[in-house]
N, CA, C and O of each residue as an XYZ file, in Angstrom:
344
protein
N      71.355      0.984     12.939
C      70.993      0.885     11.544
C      69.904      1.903     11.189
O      70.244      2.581     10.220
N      68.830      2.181     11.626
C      68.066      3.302     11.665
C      68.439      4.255     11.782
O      67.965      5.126     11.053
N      69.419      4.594     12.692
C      69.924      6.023     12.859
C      70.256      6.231     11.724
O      69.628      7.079     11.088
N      71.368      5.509     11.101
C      72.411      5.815      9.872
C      71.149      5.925      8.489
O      71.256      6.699      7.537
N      70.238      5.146      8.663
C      69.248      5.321      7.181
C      68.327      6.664      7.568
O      67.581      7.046      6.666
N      68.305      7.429      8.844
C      67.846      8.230      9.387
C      68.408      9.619      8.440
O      67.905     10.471      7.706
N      69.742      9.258      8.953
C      71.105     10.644      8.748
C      71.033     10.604      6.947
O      71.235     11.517      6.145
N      70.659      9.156      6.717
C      71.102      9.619      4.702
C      70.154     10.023      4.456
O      70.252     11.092      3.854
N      68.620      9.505      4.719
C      67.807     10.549      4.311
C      67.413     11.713      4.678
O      66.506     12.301      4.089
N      67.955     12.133      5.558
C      68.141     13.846      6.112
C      69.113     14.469      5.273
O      69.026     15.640      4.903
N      70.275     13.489      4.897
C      71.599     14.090      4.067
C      70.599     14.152      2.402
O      70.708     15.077      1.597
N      69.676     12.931      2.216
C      69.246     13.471      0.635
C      68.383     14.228      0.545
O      68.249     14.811     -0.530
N      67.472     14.504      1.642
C      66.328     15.535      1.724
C      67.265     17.411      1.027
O      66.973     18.280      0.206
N      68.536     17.116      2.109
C      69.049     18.671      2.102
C      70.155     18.931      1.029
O      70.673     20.045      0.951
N      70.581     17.733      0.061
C      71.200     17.792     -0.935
C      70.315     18.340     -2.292
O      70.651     19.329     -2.945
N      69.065     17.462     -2.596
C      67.999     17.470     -3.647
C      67.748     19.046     -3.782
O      67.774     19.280     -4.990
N      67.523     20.196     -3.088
C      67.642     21.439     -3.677
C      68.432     21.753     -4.645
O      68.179     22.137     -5.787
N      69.680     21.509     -3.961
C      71.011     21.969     -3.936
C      71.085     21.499     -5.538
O      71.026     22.339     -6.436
N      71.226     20.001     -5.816
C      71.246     19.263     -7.264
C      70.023     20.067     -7.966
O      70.255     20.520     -9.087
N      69.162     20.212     -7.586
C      68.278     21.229     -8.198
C      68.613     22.161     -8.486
O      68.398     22.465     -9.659
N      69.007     22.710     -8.000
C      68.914     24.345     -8.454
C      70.723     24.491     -9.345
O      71.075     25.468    -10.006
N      71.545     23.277     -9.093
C      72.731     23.086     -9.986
C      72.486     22.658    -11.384
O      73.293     22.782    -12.306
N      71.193     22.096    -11.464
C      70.963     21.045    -12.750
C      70.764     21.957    -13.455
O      71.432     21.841    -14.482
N      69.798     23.389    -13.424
C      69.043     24.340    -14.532
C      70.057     25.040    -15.001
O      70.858     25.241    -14.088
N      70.357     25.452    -15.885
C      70.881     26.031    -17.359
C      70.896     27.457    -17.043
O      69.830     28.046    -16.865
N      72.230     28.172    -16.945
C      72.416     29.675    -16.520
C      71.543     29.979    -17.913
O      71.567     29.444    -19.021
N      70.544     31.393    -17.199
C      70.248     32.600    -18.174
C      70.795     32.699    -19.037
O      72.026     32.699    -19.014
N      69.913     32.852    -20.417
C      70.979     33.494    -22.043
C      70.476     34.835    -21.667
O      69.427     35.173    -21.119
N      71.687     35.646    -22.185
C      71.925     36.855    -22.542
C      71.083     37.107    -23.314
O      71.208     38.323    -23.457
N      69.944     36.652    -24.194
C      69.604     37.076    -25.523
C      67.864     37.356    -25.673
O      66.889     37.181    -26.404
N      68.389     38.003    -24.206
C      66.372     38.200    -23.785
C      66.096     39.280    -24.281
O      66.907     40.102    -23.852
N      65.210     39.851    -25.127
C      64.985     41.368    -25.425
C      63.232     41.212    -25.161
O      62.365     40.437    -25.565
N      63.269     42.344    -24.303
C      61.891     42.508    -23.801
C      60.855     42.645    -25.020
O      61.240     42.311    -26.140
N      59.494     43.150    -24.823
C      58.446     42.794    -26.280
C      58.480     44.075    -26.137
O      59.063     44.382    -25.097
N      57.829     45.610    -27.181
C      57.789     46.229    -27.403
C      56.107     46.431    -26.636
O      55.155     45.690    -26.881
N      56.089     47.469    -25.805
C      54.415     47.915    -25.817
C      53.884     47.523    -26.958
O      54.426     47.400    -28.056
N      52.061     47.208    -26.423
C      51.147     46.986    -28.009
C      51.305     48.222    -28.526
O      51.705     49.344    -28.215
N      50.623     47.318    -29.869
C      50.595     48.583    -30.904
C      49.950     49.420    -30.712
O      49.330     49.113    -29.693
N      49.432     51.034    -31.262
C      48.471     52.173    -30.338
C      47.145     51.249    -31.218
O      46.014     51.479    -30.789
N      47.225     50.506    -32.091
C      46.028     50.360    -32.555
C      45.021     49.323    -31.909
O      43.799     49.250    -32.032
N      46.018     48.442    -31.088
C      45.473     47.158    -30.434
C      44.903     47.729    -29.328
O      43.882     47.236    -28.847
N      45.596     49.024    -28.700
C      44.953     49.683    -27.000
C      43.315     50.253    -27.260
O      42.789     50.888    -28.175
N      42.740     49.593    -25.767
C      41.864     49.525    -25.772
C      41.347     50.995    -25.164
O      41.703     51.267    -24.018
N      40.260     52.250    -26.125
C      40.148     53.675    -24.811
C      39.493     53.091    -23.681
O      38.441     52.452    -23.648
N      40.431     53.472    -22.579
C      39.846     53.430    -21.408
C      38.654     54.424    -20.987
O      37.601     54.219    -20.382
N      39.277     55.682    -21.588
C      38.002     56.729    -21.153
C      36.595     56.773    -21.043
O      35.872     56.965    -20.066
N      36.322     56.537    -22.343
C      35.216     56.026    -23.167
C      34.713     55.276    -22.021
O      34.125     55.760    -21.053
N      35.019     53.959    -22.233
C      34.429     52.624    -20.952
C      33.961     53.477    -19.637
O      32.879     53.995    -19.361
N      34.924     53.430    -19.094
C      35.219     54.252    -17.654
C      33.902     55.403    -17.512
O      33.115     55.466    -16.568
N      33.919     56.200    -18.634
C      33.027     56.821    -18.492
C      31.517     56.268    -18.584
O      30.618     56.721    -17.876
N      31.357     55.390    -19.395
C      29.951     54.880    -19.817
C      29.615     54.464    -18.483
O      28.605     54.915    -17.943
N      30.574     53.426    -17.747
C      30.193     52.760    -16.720
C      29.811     53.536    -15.491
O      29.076     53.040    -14.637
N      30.379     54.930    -15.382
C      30.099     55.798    -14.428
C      29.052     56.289    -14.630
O      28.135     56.040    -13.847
N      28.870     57.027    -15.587
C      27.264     57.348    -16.279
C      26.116     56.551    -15.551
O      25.311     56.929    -14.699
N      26.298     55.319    -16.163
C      25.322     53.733    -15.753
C      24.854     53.648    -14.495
O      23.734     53.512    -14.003
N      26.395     53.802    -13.909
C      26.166     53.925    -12.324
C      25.018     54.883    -11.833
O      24.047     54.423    -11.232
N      25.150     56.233    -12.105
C      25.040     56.990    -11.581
C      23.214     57.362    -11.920
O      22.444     57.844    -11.089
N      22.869     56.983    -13.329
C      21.872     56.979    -13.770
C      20.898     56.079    -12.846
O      19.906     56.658    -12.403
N      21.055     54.915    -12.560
C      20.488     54.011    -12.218
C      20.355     54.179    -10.276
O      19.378     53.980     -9.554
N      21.757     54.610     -9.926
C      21.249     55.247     -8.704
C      19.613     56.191     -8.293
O      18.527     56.104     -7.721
N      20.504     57.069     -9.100
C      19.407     58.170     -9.303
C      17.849     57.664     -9.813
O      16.909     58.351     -9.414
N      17.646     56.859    -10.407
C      16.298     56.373    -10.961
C      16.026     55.407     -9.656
O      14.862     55.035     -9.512
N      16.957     54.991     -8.738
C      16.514     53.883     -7.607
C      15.746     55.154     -6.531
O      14.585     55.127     -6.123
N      16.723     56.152     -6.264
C      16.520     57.465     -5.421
C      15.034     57.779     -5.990
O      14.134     57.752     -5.149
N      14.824     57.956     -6.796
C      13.058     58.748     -7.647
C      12.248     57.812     -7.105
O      11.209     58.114     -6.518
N      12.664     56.603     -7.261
C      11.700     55.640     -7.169
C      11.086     55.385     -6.133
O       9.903     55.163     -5.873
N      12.597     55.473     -5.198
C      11.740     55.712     -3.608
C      11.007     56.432     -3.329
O       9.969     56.113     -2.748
N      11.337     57.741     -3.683
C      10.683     59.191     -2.786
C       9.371     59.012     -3.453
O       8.382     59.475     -2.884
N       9.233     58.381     -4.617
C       8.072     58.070     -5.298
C       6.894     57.262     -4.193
O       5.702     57.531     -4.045
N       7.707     56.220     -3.530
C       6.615     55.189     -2.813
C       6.550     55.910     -1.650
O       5.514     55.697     -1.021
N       7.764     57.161     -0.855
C       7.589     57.532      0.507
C       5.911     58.463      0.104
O       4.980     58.669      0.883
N       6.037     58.899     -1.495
C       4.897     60.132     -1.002
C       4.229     59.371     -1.462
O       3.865     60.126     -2.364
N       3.527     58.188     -1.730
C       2.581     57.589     -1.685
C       1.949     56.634     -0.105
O       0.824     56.300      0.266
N       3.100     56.492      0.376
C       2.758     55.977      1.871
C       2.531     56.963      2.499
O       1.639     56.820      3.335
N       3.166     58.325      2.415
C       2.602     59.082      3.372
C       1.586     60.004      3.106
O       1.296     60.787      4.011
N       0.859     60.079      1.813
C      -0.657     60.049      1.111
C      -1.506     59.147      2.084
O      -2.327     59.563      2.901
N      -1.211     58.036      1.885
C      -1.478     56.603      2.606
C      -2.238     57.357      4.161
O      -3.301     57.514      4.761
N      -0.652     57.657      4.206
C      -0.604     57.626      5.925
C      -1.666     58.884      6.753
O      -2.121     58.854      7.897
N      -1.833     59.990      5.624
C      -2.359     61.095      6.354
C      -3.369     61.034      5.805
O      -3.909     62.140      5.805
N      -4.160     60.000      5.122
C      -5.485     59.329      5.036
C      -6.243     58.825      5.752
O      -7.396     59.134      6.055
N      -5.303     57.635      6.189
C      -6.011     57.104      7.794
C      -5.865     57.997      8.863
O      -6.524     57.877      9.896
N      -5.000     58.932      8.672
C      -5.057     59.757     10.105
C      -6.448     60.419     10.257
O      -7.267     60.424     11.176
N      -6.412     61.078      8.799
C      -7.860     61.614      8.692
C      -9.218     61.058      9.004
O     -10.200     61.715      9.347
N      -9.142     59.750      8.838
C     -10.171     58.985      8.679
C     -10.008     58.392      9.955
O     -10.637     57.334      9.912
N      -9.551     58.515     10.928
C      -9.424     57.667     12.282
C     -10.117     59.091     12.923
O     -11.032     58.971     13.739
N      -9.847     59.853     12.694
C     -10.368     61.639     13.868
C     -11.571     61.452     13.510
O     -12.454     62.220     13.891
């Protein structure tokens, strides 16, 4: 008796796709793709793209100053005490 309630639910496990994928409704023919947006809705990429590179690059560069800024103050620093230790 187990075996056999075993085998039907193995038989409904591997049927239930099958009724699935029979039940859904063939494709209509009557698909027409959307037209690209309008040129007025597109967003310039250039513009952006560029600002953000700019940004980047600005802010690098002001991190770079900033350092060499504190190296020549530590090594002001540094050849102070050297002086002052001789």
């Amino acid at each position: 008796m187990m075996r056999l309630r075993s085998l039907l639910l193995c038989g409904c496990l591997i049927a239930m796709p099958i009724a699935a994928t029979a039940a859904q409704p063939p494709p209509s023919g009557d698909f027409v793709p959307v037209d690209e947006t309008l040129p007025g809705e597109q967003i310039p990429a250039l513009p952006l793209i560029a600002t953000a590179y700019g940004f980047i690059w600005v802010v690098l560069l002001g991190y770079v100053w900033t350092i060499g800024r504190r190296l020549q103050k530590v090594e002001s620093e540094l050849a102070a005490l050297e002086s002052r230790g001789k």
